[in-house]
Structures are given as structure tokens and as C-alpha cells.
N, C-alpha and C positions, 0 to 999 in steps of 0.2 A: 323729378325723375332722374336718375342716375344713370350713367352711358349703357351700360350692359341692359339695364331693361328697356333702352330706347333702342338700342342696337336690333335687340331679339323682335320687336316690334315691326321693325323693319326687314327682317331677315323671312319673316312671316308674310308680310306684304309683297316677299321676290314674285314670285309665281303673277299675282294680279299685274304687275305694273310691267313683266315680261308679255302677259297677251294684251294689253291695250296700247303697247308703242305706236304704232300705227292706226290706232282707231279712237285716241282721245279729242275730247271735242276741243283741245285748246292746240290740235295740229297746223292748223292754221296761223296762230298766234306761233309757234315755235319754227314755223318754215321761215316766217317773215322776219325774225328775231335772229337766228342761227345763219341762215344763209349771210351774212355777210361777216361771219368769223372769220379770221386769218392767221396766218404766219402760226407761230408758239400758241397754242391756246393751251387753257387752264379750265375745266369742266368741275366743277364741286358741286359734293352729291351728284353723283351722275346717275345714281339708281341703277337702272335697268338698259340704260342708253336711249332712254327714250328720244334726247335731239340726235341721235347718230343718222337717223334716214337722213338730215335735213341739211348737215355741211357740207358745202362746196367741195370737192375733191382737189379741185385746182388751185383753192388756195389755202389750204389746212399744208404746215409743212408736218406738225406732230400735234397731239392731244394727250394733255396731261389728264387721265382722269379719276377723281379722289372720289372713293365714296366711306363709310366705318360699316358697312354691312358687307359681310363678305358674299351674302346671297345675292345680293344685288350684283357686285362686283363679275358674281359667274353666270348672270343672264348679258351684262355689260360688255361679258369678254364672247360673248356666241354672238350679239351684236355686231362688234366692231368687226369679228370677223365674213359676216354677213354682210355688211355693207363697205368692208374692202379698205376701214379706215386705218392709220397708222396712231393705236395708243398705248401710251404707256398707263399700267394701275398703278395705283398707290391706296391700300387700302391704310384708313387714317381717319380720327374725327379732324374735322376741321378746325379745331382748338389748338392739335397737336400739330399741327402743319409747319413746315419751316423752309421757306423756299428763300431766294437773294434776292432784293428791291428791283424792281425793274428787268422782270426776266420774263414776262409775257408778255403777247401783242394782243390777245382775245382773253379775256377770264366771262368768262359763261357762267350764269345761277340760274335755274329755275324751278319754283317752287318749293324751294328749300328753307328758305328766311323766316318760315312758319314753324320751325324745329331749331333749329340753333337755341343755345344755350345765352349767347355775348352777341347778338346781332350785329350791335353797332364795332363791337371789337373785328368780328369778320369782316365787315364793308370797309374797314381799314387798313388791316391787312390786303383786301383784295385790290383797293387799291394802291399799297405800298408796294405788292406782286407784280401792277400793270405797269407796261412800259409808258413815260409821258407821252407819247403821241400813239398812245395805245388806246382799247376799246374795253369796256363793262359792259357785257349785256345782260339783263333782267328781266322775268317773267315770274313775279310772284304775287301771291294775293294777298289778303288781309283785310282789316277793318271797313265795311261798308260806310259809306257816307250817308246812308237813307237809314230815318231812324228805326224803321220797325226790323228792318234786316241785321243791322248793328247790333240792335237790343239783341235780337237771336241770337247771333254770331256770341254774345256775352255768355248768355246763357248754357248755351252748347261747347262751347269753349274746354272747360274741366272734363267732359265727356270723350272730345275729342282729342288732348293732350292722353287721357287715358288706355283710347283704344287704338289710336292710330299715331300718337307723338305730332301730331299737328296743333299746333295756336292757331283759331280763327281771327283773335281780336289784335293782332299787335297792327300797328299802323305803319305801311310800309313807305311811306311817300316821307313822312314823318324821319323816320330812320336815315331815309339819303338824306335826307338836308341835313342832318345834323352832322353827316358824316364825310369827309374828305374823297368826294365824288359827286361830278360836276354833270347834272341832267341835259342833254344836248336835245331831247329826243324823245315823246313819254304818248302812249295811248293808257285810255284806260277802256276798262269793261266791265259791263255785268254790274253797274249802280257803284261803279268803284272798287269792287271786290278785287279785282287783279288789273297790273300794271306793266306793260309792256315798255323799258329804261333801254333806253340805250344813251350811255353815259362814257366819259372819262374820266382818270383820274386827277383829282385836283394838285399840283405837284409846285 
């Protein structure tokens, strides 16, 4: 699928992911993940701002936040102004990103790692981005470990890359190990299906 028709997919989706910010059932998992961002954070894919309820005030100094949907981007900006945060937009796919080694304290993902194009080239970058004695935080889903859900997840997969730009089957635990980011930190949920990282970057 090609960025413009993944773009339009998502630009479709502003509306939905604007009325569930605060009522998804994975708010729980994103308070406990986000509240301890700090300093320079880095948000990719930020959507609709869904983590803005959940950062500390007192210790966010700025928020870098990227998403290539510009719909998203203008539910993202009535957010940050709602909940009083300091962020800068950058609308961008994350391929085209170009930021200097070592310039953030926090880089933030969640739920995104199921739409990228270069997964393992983004977890590189993100952590080429972090500061060394900086933070990765992660809340994405993918490949179940139980076989009759996985099988599904397979199955459903081409459906859902079609109508929503998400992969169900790619294996996320799989993708950090092989990539220069270092697990300090890991729940998991829902038979495996999503994982909650809180990591460094390997430097």
C-alpha cells in the first residue's frame, strides 16, 4: 500500500480515535507507560493525542509530536491544547524523519509498529533519536502466541492492512530483540497480543 492511500486511511479514522481518547480500554496500560515521560520527549504517530491526558506536567519540558495524517494532527492540536501541554507538530511519515543522535530523553510509540513500512529501520532510528541514558517507551500489539488466535490474526491480517492500514501478525517482541534497544521492562496482555516496553537505547 502506498503512503497516500495509507495516509487517506488514517485521515478517515481522525474523527473515531478523537472520541475514544479517553475511553479506550488500553487507558490503563497508557497512564502506567506515559506517566513517567520526561525532559525532550519524541511522540511518533501520535494520532489524535490519545497519551496527552496521561503526561506528567512537571516533568514534560517539550513534546515533539509527529504523525503523516494531517487529520489526526488537527484532533492532536485541540488536545494538547486541552490538556495545557507544550507541543511542537511535525507532520511527517516516520521514514522521512530526520532529527540529530542523541536529542531526546523520552521517545514514546504506541500502537503504531502495526503500520509502518521498515519497522526494524524505525526502532533504530528511535533509538539512534534517544538520549543514552534516555527512555523508549512501548505499547504495541501483534502476533498472539496461542495458536488459534495467531491462526486468526493470519487470516484477518490482508483485511485489516486493507481497511484500516494495520498488521495483525507481525511479531513485536521479535522486532526489539533484533533491534539496538535494550528491554529493561516488558508486561504483556491479552494472550500476548500487546506489550507494554519500557526500554533503552543500546548505545
Amino acid at each position: 500500500m502506498n503512503n497516500k492511500k495509507l495516509i487517506k486511511k488514517f485521515d478517515n479514522q481522525a474523527n473515531t480515535y478523537d472520541r475514544i481518547r479517553e475511553k479506550e480500554i488500553q487507558r490503563k496500560w497508557r497512564e502506567k507507560l506515559i506517566k513517567v515521560a520526561k525532559g525532550s520527549v519524541l511522540e511518533v504517530a501520535v494520532g489524535a493525542g490519545g497519551n496527552f491526558p496521561f503526561y506528567n506536567h512537571e516533568e514534560i519540558k517539550k513534546i515533539t509530536a509527529v504523525d503523516f495524517s494531517p487529520k489526526m494532527l488537527e484532533k492532536a492540536r485541540v488536545a494538547a491544547d486541552q490538556y495545557h501541554l507544550p507541543v511542537e507538530f511535525v507532520e511527517s511519515d516516520i521514514d522521512q524523519l530526520e532529527f540529530e543522535e542523541n536529542r531526546f530523553d523520552t521517545i514514546v510509540s504506541t500502537l503504531s509498529f502495526c503500520g509502518y513500512l521498515q519497522p526494524l529501520q524505525t526502532l533504530e532510528n528511535l533509538s539512534k533519536w534517544c538520549k543514552p541514558m534516555g527512555q523508549i517507551l512501548l505499547l504495541e500489539h501483534g502476533i498472539s502466541s496461542n495458536f488459534l488466535l495467531s491462526t486468526l490474526q493470519k487470516v484477518l491480517d490482508p483485511l485489516a492492512v486493507r481497511t484500516i492500514g494495520c498488521h495483525q501478525n507481525r511479531n513485536i517482541m521479535k522486532l526489539i530483540s533484533l533491534s539496538p534497544i535494550e528491554i529493561q521492562k516488558v508486561e504483556h496482555h491479552w494472550l500476548d497480543v500487546f506489550h507494554i516496553v519500557w526500554a533503552k537505547p543500546k548505545k
